[in-house]
LUMKOLBA-327940 format. One record per atom (N, C-alpha, C): residue number from 1; residue in one letter; atom name; x, y, z negated. Coordinates in Angstrom, 2 decimals. Each point is the difference from the previous one (the first is absolute). Layout:
BEGIN
<rec><pos>NUM</pos><code>a</code><site>CA</site><x>X</x><y>Y</y><z>Z</z></rec>
...
***
This chain:
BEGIN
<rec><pos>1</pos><code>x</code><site>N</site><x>86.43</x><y>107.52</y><z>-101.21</z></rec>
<rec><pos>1</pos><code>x</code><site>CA</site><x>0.00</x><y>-1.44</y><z>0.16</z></rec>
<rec><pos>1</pos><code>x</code><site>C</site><x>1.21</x><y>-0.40</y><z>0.85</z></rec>
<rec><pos>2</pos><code>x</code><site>N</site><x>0.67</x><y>-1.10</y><z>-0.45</z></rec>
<rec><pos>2</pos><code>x</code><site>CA</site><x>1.48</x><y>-0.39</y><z>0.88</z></rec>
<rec><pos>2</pos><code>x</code><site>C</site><x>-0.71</x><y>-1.05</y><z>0.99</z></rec>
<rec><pos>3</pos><code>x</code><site>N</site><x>0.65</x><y>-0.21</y><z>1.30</z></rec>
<rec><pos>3</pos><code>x</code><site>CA</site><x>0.18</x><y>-0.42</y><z>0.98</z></rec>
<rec><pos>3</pos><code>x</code><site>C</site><x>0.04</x><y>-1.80</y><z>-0.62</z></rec>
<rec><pos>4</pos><code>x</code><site>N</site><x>-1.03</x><y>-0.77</y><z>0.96</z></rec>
<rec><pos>4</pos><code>x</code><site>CA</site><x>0.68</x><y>-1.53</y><z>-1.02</z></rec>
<rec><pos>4</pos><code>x</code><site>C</site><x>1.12</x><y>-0.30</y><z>0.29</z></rec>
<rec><pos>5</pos><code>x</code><site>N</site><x>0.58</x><y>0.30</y><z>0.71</z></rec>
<rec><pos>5</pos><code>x</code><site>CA</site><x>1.34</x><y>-1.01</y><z>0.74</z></rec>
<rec><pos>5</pos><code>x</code><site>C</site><x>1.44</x><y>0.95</y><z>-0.76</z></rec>
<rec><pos>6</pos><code>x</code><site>N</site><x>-0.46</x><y>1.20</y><z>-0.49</z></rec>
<rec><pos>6</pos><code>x</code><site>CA</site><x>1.24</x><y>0.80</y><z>-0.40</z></rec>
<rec><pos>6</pos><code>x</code><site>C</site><x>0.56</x><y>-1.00</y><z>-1.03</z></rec>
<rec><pos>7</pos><code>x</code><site>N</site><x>1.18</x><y>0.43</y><z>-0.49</z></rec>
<rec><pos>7</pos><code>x</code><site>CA</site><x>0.61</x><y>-0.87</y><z>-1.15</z></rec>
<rec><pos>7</pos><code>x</code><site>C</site><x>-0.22</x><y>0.73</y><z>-1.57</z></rec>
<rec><pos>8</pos><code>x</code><site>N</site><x>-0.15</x><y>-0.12</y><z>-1.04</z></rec>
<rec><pos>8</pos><code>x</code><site>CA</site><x>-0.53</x><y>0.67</y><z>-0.90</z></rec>
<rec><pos>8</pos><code>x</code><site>C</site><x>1.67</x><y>0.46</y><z>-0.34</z></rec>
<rec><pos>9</pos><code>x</code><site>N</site><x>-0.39</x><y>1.09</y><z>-0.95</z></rec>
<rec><pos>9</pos><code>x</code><site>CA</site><x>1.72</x><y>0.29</y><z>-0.16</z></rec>
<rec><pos>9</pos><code>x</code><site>C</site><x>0.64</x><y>-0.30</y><z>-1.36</z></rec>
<rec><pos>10</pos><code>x</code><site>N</site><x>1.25</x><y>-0.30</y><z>0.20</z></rec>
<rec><pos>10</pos><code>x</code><site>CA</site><x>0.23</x><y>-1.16</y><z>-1.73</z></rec>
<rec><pos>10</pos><code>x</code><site>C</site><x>0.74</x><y>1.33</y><z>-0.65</z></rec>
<rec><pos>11</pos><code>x</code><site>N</site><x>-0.85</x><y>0.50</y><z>-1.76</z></rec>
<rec><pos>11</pos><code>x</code><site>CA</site><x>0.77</x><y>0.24</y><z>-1.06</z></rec>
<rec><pos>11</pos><code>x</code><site>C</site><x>1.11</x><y>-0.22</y><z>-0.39</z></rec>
<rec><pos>12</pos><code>x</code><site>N</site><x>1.01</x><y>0.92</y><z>-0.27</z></rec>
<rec><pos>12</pos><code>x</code><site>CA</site><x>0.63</x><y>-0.09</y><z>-0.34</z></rec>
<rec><pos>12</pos><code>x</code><site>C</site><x>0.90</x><y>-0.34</y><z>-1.85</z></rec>
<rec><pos>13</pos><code>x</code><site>N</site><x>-1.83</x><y>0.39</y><z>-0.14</z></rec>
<rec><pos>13</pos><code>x</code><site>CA</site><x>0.10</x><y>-0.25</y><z>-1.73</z></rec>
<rec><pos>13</pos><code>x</code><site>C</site><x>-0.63</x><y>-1.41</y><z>0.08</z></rec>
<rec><pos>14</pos><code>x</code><site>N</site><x>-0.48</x><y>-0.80</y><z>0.89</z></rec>
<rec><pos>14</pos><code>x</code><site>CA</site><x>-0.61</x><y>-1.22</y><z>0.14</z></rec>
<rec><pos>14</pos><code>x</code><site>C</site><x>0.65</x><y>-0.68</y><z>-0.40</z></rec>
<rec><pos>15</pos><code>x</code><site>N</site><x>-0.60</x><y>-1.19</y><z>-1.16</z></rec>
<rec><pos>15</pos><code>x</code><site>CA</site><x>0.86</x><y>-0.81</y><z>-0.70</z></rec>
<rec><pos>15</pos><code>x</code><site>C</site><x>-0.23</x><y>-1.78</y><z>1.06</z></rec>
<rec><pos>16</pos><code>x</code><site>N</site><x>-0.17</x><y>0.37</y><z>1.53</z></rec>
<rec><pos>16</pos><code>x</code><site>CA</site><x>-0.11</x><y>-0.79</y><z>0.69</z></rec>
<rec><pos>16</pos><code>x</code><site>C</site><x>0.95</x><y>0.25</y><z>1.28</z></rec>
<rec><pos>17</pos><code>x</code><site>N</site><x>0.18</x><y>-1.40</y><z>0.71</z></rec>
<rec><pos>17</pos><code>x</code><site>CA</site><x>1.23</x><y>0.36</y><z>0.62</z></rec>
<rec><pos>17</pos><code>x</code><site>C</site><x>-0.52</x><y>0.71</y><z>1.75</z></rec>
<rec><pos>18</pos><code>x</code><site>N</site><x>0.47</x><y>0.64</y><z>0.73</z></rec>
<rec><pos>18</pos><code>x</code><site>CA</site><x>-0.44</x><y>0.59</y><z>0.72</z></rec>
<rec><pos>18</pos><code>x</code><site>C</site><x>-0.39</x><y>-1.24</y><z>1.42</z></rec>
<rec><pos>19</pos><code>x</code><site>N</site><x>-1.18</x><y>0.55</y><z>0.48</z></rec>
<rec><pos>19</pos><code>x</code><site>CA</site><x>0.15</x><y>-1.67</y><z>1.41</z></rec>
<rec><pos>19</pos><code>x</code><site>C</site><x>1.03</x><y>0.04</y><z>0.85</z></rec>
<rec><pos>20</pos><code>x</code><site>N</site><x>0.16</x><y>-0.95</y><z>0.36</z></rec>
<rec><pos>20</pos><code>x</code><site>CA</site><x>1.23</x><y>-0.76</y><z>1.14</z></rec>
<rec><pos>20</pos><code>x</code><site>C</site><x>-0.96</x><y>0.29</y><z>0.98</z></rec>
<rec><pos>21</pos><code>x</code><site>N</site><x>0.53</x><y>0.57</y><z>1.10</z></rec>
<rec><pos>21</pos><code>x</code><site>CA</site><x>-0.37</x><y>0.10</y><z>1.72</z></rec>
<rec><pos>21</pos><code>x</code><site>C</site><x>0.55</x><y>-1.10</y><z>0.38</z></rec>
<rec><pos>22</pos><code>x</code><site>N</site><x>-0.43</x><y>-1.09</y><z>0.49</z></rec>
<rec><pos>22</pos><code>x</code><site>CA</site><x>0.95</x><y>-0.57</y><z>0.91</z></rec>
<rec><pos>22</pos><code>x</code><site>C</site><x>0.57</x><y>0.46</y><z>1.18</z></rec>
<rec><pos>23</pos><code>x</code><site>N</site><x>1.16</x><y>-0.52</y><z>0.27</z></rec>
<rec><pos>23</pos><code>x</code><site>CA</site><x>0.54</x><y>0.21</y><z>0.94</z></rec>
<rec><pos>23</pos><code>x</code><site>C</site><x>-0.58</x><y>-0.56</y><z>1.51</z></rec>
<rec><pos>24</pos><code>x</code><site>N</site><x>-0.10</x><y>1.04</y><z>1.00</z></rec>
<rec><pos>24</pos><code>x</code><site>CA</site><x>-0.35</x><y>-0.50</y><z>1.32</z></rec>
<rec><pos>24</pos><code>x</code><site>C</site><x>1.06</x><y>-1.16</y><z>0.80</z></rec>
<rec><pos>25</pos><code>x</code><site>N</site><x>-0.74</x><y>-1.21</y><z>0.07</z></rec>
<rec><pos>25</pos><code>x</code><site>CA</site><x>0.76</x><y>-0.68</y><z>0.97</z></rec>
<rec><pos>25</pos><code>x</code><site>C</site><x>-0.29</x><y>-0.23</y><z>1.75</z></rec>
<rec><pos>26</pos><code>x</code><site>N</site><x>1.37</x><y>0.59</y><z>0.65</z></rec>
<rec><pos>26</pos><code>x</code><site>CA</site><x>-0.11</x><y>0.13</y><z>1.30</z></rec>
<rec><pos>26</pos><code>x</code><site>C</site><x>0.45</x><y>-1.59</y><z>0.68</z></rec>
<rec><pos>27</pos><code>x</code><site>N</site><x>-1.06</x><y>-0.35</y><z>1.24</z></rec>
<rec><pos>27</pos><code>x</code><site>CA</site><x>0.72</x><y>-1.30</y><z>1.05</z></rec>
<rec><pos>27</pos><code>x</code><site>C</site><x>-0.29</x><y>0.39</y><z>1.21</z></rec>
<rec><pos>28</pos><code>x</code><site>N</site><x>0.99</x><y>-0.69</y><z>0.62</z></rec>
<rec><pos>28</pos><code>x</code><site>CA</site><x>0.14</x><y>-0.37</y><z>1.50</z></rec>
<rec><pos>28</pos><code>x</code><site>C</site><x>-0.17</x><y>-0.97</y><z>0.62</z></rec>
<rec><pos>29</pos><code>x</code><site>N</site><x>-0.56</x><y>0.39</y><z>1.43</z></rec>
<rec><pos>29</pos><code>x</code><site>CA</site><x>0.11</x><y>-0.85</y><z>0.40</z></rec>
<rec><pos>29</pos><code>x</code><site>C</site><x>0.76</x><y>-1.32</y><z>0.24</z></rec>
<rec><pos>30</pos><code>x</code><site>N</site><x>-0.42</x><y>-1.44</y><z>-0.48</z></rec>
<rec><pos>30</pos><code>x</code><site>CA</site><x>1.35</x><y>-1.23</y><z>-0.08</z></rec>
<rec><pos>30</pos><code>x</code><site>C</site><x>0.51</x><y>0.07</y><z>-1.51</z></rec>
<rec><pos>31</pos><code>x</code><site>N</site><x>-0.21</x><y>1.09</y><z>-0.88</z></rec>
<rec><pos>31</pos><code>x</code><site>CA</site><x>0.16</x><y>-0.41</y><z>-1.17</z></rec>
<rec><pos>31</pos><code>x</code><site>C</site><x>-0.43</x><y>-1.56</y><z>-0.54</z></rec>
<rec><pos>32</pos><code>x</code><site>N</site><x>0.72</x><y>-0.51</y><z>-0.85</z></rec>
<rec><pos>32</pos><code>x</code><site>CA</site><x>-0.85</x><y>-1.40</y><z>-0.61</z></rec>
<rec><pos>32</pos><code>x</code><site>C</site><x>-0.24</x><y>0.40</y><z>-1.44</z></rec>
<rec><pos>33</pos><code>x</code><site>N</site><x>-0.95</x><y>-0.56</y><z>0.18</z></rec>
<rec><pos>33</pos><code>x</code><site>CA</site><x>-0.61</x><y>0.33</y><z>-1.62</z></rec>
<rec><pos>33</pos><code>x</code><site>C</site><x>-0.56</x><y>-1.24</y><z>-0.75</z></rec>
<rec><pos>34</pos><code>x</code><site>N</site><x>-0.29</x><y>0.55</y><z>-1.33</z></rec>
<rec><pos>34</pos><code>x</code><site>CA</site><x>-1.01</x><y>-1.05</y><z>-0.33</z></rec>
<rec><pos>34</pos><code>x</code><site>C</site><x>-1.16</x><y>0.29</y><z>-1.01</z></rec>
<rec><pos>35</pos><code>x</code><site>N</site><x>-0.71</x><y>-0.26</y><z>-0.28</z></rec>
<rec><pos>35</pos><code>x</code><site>CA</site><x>-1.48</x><y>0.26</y><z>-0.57</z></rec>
<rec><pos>35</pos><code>x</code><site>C</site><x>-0.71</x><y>-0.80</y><z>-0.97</z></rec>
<rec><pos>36</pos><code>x</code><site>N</site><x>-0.01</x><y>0.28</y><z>-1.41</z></rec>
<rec><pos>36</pos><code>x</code><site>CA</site><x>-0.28</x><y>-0.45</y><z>-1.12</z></rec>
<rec><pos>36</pos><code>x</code><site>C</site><x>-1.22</x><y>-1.04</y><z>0.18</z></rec>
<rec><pos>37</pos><code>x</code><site>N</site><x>-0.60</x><y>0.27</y><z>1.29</z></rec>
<rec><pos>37</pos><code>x</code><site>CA</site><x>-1.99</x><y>-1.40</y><z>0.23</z></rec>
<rec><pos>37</pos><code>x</code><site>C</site><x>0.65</x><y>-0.26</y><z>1.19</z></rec>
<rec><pos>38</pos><code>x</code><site>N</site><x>0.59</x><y>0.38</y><z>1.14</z></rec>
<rec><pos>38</pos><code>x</code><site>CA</site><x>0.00</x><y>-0.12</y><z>1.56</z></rec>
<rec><pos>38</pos><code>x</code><site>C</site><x>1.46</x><y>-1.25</y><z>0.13</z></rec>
<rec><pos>39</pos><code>x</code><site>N</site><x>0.93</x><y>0.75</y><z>-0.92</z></rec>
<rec><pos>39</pos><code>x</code><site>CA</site><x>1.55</x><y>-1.02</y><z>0.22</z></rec>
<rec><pos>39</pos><code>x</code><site>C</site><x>0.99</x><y>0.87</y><z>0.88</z></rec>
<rec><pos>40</pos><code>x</code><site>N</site><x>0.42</x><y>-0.52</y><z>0.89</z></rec>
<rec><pos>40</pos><code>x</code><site>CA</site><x>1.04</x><y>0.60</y><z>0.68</z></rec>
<rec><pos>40</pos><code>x</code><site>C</site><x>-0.53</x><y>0.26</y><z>1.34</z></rec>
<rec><pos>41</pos><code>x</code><site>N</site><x>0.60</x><y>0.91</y><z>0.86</z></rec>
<rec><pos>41</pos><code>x</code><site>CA</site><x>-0.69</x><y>1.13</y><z>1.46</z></rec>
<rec><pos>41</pos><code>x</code><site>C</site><x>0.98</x><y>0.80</y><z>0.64</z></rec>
<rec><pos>42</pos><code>x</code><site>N</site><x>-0.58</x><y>0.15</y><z>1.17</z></rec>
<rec><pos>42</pos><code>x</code><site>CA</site><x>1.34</x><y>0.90</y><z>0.53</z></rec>
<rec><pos>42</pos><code>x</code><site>C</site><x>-1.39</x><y>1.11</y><z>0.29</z></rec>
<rec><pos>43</pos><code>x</code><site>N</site><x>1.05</x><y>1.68</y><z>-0.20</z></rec>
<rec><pos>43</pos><code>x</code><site>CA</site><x>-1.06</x><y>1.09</y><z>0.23</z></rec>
<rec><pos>43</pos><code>x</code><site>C</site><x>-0.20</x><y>-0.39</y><z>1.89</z></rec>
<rec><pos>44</pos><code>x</code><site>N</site><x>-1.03</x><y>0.28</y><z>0.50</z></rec>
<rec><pos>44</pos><code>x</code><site>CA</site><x>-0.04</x><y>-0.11</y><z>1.24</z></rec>
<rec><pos>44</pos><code>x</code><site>C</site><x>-0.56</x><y>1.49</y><z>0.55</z></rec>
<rec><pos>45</pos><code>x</code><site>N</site><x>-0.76</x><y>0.89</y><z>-0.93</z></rec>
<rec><pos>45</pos><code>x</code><site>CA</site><x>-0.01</x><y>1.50</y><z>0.46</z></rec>
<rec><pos>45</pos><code>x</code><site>C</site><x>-0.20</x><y>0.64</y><z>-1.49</z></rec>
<rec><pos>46</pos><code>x</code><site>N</site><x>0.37</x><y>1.32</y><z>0.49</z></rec>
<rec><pos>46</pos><code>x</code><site>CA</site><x>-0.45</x><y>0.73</y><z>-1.18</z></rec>
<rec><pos>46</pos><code>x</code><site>C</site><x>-1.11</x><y>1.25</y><z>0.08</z></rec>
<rec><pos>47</pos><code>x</code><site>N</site><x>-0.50</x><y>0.71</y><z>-0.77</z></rec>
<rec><pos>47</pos><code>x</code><site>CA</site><x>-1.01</x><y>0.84</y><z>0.49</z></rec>
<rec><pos>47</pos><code>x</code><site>C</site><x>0.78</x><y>1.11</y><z>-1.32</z></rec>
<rec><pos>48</pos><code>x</code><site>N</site><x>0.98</x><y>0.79</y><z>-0.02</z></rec>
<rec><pos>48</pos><code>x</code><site>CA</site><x>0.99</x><y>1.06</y><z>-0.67</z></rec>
<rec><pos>48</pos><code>x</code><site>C</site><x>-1.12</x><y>0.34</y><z>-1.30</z></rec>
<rec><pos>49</pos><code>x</code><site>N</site><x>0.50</x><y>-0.40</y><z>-1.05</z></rec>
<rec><pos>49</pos><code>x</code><site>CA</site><x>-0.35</x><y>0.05</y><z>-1.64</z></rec>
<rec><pos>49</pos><code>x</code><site>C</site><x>-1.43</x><y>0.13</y><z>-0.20</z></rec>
<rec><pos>50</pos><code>x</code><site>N</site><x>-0.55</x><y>-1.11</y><z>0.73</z></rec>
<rec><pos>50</pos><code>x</code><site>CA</site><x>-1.71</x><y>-0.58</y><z>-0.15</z></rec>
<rec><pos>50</pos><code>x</code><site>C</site><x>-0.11</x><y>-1.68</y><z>0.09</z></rec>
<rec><pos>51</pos><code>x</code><site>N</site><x>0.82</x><y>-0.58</y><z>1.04</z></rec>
<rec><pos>51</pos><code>x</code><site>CA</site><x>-0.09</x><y>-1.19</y><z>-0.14</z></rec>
<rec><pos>51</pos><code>x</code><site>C</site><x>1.01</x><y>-0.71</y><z>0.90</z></rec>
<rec><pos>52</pos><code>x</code><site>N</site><x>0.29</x><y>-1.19</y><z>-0.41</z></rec>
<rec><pos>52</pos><code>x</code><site>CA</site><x>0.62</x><y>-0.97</y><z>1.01</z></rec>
<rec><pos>52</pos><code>x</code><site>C</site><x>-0.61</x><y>-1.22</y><z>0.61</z></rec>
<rec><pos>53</pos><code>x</code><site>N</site><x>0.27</x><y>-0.58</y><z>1.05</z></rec>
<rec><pos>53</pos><code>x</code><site>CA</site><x>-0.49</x><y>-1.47</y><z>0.52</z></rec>
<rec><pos>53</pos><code>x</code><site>C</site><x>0.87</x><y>-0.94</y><z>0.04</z></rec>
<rec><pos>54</pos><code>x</code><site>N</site><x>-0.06</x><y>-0.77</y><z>-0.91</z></rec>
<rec><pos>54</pos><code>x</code><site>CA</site><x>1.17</x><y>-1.15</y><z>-0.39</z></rec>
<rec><pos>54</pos><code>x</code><site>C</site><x>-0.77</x><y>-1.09</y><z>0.48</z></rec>
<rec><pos>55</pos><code>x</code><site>N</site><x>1.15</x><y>-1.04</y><z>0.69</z></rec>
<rec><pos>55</pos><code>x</code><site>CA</site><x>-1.00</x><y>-1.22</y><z>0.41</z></rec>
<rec><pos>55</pos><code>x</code><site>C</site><x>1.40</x><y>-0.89</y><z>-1.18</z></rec>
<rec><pos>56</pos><code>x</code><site>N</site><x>-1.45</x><y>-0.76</y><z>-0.26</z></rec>
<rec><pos>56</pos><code>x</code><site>CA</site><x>0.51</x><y>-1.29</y><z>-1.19</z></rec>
<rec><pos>56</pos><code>x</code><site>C</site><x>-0.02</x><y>-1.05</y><z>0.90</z></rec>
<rec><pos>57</pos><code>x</code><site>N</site><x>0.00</x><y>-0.37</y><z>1.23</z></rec>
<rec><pos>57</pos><code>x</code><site>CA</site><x>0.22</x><y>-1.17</y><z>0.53</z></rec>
<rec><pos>57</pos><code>x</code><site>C</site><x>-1.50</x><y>-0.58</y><z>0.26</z></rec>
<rec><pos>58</pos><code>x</code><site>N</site><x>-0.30</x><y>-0.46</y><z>-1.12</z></rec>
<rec><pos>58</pos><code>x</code><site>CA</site><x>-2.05</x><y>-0.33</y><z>0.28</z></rec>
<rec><pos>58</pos><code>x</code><site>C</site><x>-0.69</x><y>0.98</y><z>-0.28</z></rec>
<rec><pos>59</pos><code>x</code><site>N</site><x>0.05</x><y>1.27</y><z>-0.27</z></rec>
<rec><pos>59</pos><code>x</code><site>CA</site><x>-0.72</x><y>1.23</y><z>0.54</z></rec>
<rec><pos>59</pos><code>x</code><site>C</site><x>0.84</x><y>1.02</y><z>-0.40</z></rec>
<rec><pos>60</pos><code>x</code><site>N</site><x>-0.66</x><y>1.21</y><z>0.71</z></rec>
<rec><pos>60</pos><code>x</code><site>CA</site><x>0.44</x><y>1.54</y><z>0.06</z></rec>
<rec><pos>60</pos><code>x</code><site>C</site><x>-0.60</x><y>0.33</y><z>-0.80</z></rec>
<rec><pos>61</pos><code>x</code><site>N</site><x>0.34</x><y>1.09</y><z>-0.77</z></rec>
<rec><pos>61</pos><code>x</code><site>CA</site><x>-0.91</x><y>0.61</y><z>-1.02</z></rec>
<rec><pos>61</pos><code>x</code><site>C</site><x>0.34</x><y>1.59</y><z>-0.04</z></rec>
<rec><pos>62</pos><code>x</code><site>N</site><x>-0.30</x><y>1.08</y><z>0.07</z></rec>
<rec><pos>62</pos><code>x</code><site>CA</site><x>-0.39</x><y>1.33</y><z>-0.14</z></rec>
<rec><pos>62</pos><code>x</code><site>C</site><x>0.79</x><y>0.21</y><z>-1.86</z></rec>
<rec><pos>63</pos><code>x</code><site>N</site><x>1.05</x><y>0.71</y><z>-0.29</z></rec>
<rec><pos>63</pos><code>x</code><site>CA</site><x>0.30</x><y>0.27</y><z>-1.17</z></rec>
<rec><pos>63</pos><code>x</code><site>C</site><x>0.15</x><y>1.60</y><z>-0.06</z></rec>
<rec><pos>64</pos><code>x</code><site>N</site><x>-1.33</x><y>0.26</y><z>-1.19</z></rec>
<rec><pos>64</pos><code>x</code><site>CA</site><x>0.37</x><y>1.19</y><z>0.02</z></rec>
<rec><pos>64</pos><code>x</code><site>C</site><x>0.89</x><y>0.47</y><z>-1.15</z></rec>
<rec><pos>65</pos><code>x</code><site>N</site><x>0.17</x><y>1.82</y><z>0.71</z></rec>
<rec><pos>65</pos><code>x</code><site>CA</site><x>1.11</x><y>0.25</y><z>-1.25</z></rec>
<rec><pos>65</pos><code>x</code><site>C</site><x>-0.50</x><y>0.33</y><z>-1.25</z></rec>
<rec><pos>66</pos><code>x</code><site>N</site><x>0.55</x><y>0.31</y><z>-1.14</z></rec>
<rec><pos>66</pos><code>x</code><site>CA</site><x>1.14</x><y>-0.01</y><z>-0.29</z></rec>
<rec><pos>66</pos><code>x</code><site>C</site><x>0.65</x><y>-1.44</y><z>-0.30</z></rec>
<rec><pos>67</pos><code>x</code><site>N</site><x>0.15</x><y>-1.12</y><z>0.86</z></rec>
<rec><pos>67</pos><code>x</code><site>CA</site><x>0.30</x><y>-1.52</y><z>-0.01</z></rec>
<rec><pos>67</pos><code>x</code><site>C</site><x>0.40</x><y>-0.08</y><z>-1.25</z></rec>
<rec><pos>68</pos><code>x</code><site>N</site><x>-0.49</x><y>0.17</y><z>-1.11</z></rec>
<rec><pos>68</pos><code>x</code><site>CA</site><x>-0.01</x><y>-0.67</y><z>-1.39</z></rec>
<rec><pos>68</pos><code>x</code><site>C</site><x>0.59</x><y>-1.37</y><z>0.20</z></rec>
<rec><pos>69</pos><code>x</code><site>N</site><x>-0.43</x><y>-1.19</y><z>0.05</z></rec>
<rec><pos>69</pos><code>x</code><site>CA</site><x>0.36</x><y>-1.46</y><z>0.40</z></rec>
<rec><pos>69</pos><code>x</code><site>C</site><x>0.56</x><y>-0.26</y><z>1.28</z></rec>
<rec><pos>70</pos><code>x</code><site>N</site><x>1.07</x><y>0.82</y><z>0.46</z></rec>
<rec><pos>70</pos><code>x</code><site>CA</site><x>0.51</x><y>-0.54</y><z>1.15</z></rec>
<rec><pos>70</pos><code>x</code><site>C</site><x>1.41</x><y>0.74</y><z>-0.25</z></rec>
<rec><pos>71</pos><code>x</code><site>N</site><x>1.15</x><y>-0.95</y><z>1.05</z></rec>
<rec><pos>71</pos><code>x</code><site>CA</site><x>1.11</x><y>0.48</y><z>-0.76</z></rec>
<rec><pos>71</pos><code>x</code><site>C</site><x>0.92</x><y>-0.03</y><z>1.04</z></rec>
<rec><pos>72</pos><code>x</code><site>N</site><x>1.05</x><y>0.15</y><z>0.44</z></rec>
<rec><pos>72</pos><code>x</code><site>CA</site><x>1.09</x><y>-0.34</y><z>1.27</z></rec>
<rec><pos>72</pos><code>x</code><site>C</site><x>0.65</x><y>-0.61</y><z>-0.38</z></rec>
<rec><pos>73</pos><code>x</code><site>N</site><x>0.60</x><y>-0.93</y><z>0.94</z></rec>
<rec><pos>73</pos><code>x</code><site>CA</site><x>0.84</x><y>-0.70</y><z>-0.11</z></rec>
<rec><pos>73</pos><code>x</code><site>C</site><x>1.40</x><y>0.16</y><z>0.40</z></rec>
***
């Protein structure tokens, strides 16, 4: 039985295209960003490739990774 979280492994005779990993995105502290529901934020801490704390001005919000909808500016 495989592990759930492993990645299954792509054929090479597969007449399908193999998955895209996304790429990890790294921020810093004072980065500005912005966020597809939230708008625009400056990072105010980070917690190293689990999450960031961006304040949007009328609230802070907890973004975790892999920040799919969030982007630098």
């Amino acid at each position: 039985m495989t592990k759930p979280d492993a990645p299954k492994r792509h054929l090479p005779t597969s007449p399908f295209k193999a998955p895209v990993v996304p790429t990890a995105k790294h921020f810093a502290v004072g980065d500005q960003v912005t966020h597809d529901v939230y708008g625009l934020g400056r990072v105010i801490d980070t917690e190293e490739g689990v999450a960031a704390l961006v304040d949007f001005g009328s609230s802070r919000m907890r973004i975790l990774s892999p920040y799919t909808k969030m982007t630098k500016l």
